[in-house]
mmCIF file of the N, C-alpha and C atoms, coordinates in Angstrom:
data_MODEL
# 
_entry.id   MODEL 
# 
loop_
_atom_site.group_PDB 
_atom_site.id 
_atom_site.type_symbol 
_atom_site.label_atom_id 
_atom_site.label_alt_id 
_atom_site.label_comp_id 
_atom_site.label_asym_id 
_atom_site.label_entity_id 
_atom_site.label_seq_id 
_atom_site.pdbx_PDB_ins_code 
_atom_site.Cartn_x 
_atom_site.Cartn_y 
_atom_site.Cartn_z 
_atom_site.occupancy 
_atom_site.B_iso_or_equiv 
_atom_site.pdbx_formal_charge 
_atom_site.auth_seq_id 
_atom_site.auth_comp_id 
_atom_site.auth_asym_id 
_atom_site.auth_atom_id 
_atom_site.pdbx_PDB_model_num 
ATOM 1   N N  . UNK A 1 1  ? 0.837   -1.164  0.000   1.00 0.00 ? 1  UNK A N  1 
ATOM 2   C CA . UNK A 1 1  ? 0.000   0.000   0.000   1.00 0.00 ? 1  UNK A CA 1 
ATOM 3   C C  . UNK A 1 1  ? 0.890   1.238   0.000   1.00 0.00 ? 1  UNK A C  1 
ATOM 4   N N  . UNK A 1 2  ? 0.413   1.719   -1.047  1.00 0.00 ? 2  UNK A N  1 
ATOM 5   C CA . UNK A 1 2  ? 1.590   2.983   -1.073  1.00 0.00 ? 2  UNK A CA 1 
ATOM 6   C C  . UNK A 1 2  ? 2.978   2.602   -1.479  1.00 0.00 ? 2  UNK A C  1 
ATOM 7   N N  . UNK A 1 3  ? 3.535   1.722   -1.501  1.00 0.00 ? 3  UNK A N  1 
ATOM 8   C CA . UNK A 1 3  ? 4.724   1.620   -2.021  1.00 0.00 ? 3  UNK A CA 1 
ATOM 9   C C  . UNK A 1 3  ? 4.926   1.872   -3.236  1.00 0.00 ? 3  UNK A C  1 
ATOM 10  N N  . UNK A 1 4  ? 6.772   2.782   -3.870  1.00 0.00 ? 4  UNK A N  1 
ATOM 11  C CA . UNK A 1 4  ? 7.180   3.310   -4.879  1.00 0.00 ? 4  UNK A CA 1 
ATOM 12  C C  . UNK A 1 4  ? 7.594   2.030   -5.399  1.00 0.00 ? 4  UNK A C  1 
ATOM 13  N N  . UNK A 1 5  ? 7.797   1.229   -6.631  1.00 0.00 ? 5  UNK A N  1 
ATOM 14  C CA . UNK A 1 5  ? 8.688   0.725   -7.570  1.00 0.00 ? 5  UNK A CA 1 
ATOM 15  C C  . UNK A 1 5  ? 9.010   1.662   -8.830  1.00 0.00 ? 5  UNK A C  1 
ATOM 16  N N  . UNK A 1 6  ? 10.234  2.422   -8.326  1.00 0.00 ? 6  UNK A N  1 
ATOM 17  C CA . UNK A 1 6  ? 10.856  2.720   -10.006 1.00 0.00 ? 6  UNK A CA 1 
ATOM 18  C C  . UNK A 1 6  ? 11.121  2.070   -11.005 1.00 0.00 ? 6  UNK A C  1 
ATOM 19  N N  . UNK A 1 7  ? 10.995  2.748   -12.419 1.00 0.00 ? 7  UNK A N  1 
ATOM 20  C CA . UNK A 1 7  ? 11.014  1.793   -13.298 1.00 0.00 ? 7  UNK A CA 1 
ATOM 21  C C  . UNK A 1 7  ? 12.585  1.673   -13.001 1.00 0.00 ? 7  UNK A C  1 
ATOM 22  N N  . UNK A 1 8  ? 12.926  0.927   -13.800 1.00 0.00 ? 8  UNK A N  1 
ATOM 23  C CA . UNK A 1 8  ? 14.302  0.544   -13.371 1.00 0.00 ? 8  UNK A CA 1 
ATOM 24  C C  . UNK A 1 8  ? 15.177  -1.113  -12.478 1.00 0.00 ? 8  UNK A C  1 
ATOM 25  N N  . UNK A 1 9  ? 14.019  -0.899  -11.487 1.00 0.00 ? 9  UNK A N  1 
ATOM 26  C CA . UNK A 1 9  ? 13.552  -1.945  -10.161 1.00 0.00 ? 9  UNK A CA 1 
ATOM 27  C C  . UNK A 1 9  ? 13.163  -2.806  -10.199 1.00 0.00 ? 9  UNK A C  1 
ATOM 28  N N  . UNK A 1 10 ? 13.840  -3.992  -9.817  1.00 0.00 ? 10 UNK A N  1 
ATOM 29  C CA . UNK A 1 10 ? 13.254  -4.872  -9.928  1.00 0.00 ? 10 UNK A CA 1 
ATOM 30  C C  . UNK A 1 10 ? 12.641  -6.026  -8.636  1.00 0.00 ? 10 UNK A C  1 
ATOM 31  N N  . UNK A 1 11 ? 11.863  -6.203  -8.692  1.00 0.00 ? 11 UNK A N  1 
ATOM 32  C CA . UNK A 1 11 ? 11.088  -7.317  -7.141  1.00 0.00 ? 11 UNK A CA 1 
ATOM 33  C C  . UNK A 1 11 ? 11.055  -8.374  -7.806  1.00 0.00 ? 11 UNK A C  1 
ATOM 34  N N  . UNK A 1 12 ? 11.940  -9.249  -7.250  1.00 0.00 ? 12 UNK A N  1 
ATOM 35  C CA . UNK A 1 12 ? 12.000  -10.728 -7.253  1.00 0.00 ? 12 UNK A CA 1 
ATOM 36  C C  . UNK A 1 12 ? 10.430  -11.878 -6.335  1.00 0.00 ? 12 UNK A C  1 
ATOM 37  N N  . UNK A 1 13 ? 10.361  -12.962 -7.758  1.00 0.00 ? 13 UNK A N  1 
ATOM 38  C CA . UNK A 1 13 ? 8.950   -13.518 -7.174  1.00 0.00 ? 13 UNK A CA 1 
ATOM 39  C C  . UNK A 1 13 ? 9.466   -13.760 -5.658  1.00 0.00 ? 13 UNK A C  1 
ATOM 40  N N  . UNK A 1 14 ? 8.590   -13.844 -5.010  1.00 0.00 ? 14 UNK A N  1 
ATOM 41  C CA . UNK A 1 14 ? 8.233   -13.892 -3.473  1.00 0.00 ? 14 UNK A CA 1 
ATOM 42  C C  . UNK A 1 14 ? 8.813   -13.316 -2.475  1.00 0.00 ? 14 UNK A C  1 
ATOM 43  N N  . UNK A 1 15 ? 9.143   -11.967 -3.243  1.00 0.00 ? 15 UNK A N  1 
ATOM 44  C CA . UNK A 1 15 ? 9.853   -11.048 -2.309  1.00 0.00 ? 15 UNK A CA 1 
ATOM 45  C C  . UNK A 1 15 ? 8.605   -10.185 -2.196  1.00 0.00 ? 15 UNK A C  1 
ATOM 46  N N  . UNK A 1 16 ? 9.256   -9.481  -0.710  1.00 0.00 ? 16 UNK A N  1 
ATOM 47  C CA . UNK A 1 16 ? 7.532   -8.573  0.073   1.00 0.00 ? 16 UNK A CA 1 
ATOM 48  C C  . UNK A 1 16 ? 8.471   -6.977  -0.095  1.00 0.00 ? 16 UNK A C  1 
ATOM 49  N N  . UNK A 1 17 ? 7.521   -6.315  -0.633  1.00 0.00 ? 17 UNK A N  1 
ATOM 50  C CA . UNK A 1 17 ? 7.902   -4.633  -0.717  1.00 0.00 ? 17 UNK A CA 1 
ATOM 51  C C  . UNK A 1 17 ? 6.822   -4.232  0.329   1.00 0.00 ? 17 UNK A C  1 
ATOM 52  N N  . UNK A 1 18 ? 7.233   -3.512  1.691   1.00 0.00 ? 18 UNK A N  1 
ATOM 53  C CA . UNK A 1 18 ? 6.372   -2.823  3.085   1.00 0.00 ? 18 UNK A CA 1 
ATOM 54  C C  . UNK A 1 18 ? 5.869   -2.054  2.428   1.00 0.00 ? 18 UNK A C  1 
ATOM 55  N N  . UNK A 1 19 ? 5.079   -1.407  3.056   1.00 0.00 ? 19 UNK A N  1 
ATOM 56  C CA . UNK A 1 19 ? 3.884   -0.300  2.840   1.00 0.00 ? 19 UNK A CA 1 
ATOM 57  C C  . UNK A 1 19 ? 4.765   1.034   3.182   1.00 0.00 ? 19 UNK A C  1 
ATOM 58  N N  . UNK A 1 20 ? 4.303   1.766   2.011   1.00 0.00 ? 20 UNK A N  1 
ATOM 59  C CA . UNK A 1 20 ? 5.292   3.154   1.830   1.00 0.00 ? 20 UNK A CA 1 
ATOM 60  C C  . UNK A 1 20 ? 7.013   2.875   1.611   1.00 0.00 ? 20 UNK A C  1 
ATOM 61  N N  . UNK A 1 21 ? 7.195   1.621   1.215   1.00 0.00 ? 21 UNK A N  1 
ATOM 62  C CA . UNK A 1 21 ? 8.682   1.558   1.168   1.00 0.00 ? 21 UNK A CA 1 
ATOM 63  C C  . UNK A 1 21 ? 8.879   2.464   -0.609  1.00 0.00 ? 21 UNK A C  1 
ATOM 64  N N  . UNK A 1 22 ? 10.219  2.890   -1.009  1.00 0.00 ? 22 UNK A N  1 
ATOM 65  C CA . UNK A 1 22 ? 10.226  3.342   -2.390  1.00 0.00 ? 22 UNK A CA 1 
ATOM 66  C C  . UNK A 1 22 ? 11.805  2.387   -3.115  1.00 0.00 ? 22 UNK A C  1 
ATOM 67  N N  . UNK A 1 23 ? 11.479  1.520   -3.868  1.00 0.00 ? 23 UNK A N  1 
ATOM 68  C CA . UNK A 1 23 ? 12.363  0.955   -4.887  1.00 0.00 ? 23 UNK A CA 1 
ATOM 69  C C  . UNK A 1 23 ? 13.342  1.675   -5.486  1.00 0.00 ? 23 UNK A C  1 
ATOM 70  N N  . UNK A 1 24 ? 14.290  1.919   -5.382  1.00 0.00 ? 24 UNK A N  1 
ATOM 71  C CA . UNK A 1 24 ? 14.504  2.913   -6.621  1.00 0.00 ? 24 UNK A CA 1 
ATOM 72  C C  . UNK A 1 24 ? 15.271  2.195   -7.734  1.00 0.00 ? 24 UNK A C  1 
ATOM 73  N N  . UNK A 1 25 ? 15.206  3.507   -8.818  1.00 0.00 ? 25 UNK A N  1 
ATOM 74  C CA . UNK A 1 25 ? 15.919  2.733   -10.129 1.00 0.00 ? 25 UNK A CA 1 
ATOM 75  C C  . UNK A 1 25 ? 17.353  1.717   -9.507  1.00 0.00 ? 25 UNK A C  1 
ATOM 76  N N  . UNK A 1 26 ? 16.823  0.742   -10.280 1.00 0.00 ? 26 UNK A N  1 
ATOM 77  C CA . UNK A 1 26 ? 18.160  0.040   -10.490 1.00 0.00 ? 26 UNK A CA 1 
ATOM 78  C C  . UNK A 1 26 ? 18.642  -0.748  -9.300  1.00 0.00 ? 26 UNK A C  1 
ATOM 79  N N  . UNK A 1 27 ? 17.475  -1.085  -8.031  1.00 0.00 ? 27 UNK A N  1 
ATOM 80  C CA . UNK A 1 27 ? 17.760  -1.685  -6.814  1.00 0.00 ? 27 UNK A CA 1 
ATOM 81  C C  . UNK A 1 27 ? 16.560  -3.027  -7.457  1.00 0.00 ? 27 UNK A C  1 
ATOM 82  N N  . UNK A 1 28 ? 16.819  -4.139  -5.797  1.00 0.00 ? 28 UNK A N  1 
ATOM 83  C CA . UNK A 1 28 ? 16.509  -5.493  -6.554  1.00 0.00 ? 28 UNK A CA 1 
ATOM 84  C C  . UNK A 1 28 ? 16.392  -5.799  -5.171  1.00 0.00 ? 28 UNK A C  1 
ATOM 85  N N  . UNK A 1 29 ? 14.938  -6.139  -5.429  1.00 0.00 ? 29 UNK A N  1 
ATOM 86  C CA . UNK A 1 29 ? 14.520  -6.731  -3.642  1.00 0.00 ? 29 UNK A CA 1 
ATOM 87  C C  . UNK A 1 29 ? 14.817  -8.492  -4.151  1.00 0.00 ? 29 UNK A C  1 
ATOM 88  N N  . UNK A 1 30 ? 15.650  -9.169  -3.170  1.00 0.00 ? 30 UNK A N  1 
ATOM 89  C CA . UNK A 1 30 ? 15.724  -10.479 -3.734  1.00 0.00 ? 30 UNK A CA 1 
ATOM 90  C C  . UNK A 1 30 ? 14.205  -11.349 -3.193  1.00 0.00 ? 30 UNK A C  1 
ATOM 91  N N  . UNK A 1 31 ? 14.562  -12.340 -3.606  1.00 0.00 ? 31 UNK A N  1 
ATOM 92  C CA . UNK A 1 31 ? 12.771  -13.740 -3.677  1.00 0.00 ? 31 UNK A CA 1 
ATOM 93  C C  . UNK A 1 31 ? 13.208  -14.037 -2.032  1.00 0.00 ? 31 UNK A C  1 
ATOM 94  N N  . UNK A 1 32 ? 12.227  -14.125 -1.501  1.00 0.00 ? 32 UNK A N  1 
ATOM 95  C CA . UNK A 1 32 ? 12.350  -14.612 0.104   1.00 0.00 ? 32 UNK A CA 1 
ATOM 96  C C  . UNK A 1 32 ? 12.600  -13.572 1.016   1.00 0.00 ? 32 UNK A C  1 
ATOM 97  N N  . UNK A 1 33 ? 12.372  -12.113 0.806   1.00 0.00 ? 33 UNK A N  1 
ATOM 98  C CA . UNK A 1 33 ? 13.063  -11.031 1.650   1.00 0.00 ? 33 UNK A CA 1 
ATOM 99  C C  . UNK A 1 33 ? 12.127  -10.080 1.947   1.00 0.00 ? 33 UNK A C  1 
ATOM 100 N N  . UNK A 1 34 ? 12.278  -9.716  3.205   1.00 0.00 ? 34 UNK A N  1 
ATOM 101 C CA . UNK A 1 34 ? 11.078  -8.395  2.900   1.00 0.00 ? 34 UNK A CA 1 
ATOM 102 C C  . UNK A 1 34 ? 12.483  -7.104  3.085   1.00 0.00 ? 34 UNK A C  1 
ATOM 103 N N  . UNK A 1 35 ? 11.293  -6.057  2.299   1.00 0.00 ? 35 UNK A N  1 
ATOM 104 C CA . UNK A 1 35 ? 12.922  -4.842  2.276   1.00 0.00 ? 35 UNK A CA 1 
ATOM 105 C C  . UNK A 1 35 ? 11.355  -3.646  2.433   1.00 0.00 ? 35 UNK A C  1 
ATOM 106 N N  . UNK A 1 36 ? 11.944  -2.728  2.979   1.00 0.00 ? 36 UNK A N  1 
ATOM 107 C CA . UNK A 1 36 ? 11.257  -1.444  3.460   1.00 0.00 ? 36 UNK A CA 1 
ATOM 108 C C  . UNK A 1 36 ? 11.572  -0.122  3.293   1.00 0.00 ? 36 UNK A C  1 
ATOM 109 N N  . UNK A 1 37 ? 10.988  1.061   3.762   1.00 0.00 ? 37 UNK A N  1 
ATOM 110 C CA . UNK A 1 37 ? 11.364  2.407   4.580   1.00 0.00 ? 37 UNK A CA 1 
ATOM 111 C C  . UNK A 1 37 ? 12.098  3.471   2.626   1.00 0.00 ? 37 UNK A C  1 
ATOM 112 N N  . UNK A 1 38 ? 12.471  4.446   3.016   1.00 0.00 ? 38 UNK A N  1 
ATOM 113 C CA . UNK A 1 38 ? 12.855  5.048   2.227   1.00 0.00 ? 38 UNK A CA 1 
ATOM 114 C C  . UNK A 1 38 ? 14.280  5.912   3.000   1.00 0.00 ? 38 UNK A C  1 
ATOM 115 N N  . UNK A 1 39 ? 15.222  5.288   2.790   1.00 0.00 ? 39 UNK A N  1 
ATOM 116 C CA . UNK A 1 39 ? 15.652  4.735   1.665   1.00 0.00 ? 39 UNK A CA 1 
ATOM 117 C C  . UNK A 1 39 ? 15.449  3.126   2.248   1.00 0.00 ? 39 UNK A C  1 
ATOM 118 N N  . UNK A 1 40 ? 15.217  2.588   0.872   1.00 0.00 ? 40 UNK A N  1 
ATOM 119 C CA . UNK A 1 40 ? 15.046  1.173   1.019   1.00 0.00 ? 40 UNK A CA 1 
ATOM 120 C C  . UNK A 1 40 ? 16.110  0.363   1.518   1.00 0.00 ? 40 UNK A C  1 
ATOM 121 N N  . UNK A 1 41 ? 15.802  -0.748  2.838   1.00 0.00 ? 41 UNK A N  1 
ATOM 122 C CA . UNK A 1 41 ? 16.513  -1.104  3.949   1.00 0.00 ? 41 UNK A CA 1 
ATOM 123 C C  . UNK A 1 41 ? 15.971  -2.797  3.657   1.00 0.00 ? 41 UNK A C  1 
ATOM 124 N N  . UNK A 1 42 ? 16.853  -3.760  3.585   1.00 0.00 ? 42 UNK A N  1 
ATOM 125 C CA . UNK A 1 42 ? 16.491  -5.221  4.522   1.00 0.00 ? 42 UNK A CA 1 
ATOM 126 C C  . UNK A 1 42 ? 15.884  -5.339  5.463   1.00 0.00 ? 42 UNK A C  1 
ATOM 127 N N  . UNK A 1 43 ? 14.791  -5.895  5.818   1.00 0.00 ? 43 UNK A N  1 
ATOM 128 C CA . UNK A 1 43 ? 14.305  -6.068  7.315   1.00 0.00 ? 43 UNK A CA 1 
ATOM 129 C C  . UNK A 1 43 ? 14.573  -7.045  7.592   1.00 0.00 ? 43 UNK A C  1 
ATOM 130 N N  . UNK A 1 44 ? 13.964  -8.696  6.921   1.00 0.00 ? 44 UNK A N  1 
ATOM 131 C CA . UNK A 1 44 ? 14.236  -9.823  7.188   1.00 0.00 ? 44 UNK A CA 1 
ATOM 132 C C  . UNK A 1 44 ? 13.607  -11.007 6.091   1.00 0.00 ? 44 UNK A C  1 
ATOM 133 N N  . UNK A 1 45 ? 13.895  -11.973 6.570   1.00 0.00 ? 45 UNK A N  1 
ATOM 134 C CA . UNK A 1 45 ? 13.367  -12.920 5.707   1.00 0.00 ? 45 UNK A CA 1 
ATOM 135 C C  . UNK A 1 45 ? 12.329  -13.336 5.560   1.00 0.00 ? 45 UNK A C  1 
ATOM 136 N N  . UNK A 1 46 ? 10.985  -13.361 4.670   1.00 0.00 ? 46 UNK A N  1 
ATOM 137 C CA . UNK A 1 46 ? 9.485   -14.097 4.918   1.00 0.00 ? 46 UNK A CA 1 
ATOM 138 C C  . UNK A 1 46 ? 10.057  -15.512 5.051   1.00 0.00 ? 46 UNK A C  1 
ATOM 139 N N  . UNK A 1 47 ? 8.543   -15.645 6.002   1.00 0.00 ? 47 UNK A N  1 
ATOM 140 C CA . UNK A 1 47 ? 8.516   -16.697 7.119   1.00 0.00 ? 47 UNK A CA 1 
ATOM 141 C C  . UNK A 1 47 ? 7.827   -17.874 6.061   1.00 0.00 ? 47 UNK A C  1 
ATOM 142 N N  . UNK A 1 48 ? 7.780   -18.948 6.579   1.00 0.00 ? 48 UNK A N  1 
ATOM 143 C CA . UNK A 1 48 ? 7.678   -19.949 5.702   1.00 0.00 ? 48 UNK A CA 1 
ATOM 144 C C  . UNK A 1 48 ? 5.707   -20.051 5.471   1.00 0.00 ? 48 UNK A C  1 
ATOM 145 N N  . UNK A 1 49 ? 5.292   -19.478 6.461   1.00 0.00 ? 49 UNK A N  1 
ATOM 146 C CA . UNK A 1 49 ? 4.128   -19.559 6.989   1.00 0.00 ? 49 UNK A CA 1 
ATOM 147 C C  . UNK A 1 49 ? 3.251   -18.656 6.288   1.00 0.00 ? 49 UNK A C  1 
ATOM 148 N N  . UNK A 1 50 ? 4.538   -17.131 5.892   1.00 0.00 ? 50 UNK A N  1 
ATOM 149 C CA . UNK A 1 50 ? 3.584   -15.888 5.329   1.00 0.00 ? 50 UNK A CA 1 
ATOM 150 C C  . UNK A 1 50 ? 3.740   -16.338 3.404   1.00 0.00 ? 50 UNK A C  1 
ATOM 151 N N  . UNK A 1 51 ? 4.939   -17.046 3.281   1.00 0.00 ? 51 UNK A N  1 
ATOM 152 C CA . UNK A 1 51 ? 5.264   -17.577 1.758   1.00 0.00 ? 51 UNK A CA 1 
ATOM 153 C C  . UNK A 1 51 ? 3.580   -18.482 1.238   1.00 0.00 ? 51 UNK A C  1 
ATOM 154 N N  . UNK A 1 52 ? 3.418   -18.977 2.094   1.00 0.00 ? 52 UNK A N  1 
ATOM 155 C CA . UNK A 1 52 ? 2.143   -19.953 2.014   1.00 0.00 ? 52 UNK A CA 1 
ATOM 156 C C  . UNK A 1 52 ? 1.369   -18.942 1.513   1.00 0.00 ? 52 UNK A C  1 
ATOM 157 N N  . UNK A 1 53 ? 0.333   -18.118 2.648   1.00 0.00 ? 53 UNK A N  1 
ATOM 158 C CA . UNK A 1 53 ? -0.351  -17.355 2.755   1.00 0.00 ? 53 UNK A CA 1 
ATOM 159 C C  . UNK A 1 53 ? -0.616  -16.381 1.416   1.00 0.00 ? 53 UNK A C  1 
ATOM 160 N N  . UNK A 1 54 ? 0.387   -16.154 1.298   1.00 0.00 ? 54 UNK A N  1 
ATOM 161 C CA . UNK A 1 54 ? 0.766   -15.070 -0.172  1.00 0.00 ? 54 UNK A CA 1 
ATOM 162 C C  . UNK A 1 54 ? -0.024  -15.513 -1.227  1.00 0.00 ? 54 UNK A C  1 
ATOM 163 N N  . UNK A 1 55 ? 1.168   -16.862 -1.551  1.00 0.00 ? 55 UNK A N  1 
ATOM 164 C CA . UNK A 1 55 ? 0.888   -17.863 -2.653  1.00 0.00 ? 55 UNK A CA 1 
ATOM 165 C C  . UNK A 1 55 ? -1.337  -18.152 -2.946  1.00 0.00 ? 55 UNK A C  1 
ATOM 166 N N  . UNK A 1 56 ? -1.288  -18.582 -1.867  1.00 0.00 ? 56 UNK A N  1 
ATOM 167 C CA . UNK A 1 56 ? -2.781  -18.622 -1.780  1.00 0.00 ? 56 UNK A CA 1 
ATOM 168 C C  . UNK A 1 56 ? -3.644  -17.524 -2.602  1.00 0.00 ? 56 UNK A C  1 
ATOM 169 N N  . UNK A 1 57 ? -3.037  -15.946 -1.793  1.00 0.00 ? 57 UNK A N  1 
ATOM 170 C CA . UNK A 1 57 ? -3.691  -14.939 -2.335  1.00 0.00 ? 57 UNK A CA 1 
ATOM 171 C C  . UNK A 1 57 ? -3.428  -14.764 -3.377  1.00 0.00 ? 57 UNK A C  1 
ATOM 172 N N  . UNK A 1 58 ? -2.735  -15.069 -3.850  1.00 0.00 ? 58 UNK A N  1 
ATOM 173 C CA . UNK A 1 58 ? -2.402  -14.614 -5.244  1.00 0.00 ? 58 UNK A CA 1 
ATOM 174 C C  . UNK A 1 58 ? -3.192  -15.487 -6.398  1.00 0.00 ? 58 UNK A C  1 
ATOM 175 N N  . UNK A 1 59 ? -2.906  -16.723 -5.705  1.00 0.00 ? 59 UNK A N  1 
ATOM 176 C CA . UNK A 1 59 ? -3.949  -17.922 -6.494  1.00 0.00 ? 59 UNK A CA 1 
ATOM 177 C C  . UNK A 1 59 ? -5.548  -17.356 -6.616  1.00 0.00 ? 59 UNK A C  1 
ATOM 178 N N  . UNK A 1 60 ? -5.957  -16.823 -5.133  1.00 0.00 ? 60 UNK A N  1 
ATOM 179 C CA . UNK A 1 60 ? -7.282  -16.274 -5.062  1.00 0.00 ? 60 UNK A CA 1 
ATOM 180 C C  . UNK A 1 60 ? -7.295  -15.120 -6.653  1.00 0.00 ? 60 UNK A C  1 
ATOM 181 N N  . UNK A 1 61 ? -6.690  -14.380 -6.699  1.00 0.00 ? 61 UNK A N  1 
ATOM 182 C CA . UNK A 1 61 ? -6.480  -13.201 -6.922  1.00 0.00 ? 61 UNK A CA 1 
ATOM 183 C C  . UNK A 1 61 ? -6.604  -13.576 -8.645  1.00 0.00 ? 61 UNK A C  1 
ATOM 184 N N  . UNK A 1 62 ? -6.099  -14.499 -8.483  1.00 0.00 ? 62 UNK A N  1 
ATOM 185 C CA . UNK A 1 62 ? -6.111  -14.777 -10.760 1.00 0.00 ? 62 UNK A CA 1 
ATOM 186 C C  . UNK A 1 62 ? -7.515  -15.553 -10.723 1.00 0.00 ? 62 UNK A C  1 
ATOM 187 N N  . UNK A 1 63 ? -7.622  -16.249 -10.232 1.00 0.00 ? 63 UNK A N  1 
ATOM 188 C CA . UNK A 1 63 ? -9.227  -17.154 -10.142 1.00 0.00 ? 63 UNK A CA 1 
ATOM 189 C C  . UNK A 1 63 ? -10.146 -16.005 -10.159 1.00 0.00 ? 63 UNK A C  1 
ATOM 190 N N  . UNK A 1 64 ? -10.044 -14.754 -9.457  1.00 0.00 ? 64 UNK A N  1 
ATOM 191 C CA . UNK A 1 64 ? -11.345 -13.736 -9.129  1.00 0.00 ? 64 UNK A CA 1 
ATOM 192 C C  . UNK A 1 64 ? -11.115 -12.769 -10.558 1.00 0.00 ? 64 UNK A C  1 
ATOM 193 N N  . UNK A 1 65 ? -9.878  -12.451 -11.062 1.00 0.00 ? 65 UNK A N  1 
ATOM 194 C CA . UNK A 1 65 ? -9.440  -11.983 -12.648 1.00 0.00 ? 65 UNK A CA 1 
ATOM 195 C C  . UNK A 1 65 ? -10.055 -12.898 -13.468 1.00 0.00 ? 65 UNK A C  1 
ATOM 196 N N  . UNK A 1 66 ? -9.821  -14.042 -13.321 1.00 0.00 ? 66 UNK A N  1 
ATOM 197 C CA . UNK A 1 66 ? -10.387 -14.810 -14.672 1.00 0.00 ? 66 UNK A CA 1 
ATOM 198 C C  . UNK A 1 66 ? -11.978 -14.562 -14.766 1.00 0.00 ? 66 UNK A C  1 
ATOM 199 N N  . UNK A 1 67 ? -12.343 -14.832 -13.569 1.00 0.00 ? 67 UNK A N  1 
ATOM 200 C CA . UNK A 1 67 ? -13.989 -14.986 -13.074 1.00 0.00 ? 67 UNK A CA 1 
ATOM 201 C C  . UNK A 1 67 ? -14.484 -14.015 -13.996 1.00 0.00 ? 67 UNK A C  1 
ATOM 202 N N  . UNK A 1 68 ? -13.887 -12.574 -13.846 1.00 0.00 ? 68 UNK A N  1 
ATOM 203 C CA . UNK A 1 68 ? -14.437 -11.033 -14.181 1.00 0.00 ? 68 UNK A CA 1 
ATOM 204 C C  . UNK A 1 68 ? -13.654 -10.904 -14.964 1.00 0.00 ? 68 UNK A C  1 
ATOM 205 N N  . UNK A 1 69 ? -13.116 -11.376 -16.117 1.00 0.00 ? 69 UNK A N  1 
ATOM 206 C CA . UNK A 1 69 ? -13.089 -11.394 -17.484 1.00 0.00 ? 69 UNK A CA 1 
ATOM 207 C C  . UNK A 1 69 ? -13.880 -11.859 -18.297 1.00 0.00 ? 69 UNK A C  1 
ATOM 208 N N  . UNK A 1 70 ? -14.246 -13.258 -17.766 1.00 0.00 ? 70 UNK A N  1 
ATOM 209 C CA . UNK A 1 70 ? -15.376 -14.166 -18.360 1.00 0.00 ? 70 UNK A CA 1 
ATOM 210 C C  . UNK A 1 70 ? -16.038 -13.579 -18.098 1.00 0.00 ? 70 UNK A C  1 
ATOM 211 N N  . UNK A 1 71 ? -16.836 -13.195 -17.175 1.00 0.00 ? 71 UNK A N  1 
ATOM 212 C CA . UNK A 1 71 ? -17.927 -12.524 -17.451 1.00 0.00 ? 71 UNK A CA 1 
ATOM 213 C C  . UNK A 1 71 ? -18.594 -10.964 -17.836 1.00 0.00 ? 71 UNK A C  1 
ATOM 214 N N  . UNK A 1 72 ? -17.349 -10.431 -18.102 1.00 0.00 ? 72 UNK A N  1 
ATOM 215 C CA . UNK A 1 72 ? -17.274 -9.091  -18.637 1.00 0.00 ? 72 UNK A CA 1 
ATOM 216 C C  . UNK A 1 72 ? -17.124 -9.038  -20.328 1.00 0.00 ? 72 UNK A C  1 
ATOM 217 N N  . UNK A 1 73 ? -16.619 -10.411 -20.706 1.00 0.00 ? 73 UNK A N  1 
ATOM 218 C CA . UNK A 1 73 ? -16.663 -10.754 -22.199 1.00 0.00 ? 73 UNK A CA 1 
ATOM 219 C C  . UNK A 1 73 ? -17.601 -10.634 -23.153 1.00 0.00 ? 73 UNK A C  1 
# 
């Protein structure tokens, strides 16, 4: 929420960008990490528990896209 990604930037799959954190050009949050704050900082590693959780939503998240494509077709 609120977070910057510059173009430039890149977020690696299952890496977490915090709320209000800003990317900037040419930085690289790695897969498994959460990174924050401005200027953008390491905090720590996602937990095996929140990797799950994600995954799920995200699964939710294309199933509810597909849903409301099909039926916006």
């Amino acid at each position: 929420m609120n977070a910057v990604v510059r173009e430039g930037a890149t977020v690696e799959s299952g890496a977490v960008v915090a709320a209000g954190a800003v990317v900037g050009e040419g930085a690289t949050v790695p897969s498994g990490q959460v990174w924050g704050g401005n200027p953008l900082r390491y905090l720590r590693d996602v937990k095996p528990e929140e990797a799950s959780y994600f995954e799920a939503g995200a699964q939710e998240y294309l199933k509810l896209a597909q849903e409301h494509a099909a039926a916006t077709a």
